[in-house]
N, C-alpha and C positions, 0 to 999 in steps of 0.2 A: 036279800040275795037276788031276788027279781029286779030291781033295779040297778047293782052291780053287771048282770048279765045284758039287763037291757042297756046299760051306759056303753059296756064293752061292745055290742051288736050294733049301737050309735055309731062308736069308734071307728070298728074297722069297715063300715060303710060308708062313713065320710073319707075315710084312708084311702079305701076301694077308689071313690068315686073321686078323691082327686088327682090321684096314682093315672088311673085311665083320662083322667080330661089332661092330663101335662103328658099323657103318651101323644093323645090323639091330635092333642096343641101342637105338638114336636114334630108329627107326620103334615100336617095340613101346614104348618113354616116352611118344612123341605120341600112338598111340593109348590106351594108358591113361589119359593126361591127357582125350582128349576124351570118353572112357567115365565117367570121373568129374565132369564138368561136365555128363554130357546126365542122369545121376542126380540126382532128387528131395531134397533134402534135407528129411526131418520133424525135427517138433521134439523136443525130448530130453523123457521123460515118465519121473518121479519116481516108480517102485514100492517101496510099503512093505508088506512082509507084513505080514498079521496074522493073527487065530486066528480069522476068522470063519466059522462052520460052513455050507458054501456049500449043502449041504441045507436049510437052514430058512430062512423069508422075514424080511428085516430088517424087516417089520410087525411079526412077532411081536415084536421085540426091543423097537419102537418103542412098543407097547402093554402091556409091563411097566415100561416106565419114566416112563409117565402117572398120575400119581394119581388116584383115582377122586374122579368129582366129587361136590360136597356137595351132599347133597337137604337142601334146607331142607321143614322139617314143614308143608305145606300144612292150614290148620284152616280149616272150614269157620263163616262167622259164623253167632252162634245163631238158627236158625230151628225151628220147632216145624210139625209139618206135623198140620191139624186134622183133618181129611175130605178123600173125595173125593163128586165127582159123577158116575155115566157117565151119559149120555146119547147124543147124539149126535157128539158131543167127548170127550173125558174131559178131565175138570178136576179139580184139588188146590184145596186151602184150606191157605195156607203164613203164618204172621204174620197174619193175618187178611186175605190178598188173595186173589184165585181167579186160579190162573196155569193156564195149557194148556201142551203140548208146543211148543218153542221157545223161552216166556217167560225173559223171566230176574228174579231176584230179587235183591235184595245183592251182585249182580258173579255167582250162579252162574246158568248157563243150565239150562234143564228140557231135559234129553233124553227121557226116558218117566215115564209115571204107571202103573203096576201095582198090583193091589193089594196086591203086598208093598211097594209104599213108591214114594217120588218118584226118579226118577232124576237126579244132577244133574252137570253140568262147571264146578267152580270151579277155575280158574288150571292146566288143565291135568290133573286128578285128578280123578278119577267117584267120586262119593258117592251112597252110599242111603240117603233120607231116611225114615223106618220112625213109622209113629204111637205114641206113649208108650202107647194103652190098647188093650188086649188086644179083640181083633175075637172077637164068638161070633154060633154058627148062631142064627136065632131055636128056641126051644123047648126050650132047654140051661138 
């Protein structure tokens, strides 16, 4: 009979005890379930290594693989600069016109008159325009 009673006390304690783990099983499901519904989902993002040297700026990278641009030869049209005059102005003789500081002649503009020559801005480029005949002190 002791051992009847103690089978049955076996029984309903393994009964017991798996009755409560498929409760506790069922509660600890649920709540993972609503732990992973209240979780964000991002979206899935594509990493490809590469060898890029993360010290040095991707300009630099971007500025060796530009080819340098082409200077076209800016020439200046022929002009021949005769005299000047100072006065109260200073003024050149250029083609035979008398231009001041500002003028422009053939497309280039006068920036300065010096006497080492005309200063001028044709299409972006400063030209010195210089007299063909040698300048002397009087009494030489």
């Amino acid at each position: 009979m002791q051992t009847r009673v103690r089978r049955r006390l076996v029984a309903i304690s393994l009964l017991a005890t798996l009755l409560s783990t498929l409760v506790f099983r069922e509660k600890a499901l649920s709540a993972q379930e609503k732990k992973q519904t209240k979780e964000p989902t991002y979206p899935q993002v594509n990493y490809q290594m590469s060898k890029r040297d993360l010290l040095r700026s991707p300009l630099d990278i971007l500025e060796k693989k530009m080819p340098p641009p082409e200077q076209e030869k800016v020439v200046l049209p022929p002009m021949e600069l005769q005299g000047y005059t100072w006065g109260y102005e200073a003024r050149a003789i250029i083609n035979n016109q008398v231009v001041k500081k500002g003028d422009r002649i053939l497309g280039a503009k006068v920036l300065e008159i010096r006497k080492e020559g005309v200063v001028l801005l044709y299409k972006g480029k400063i030209f010195t325009l210089r007299t063909r005949m040698r300048m002397r002190k009087i009494g030489e």
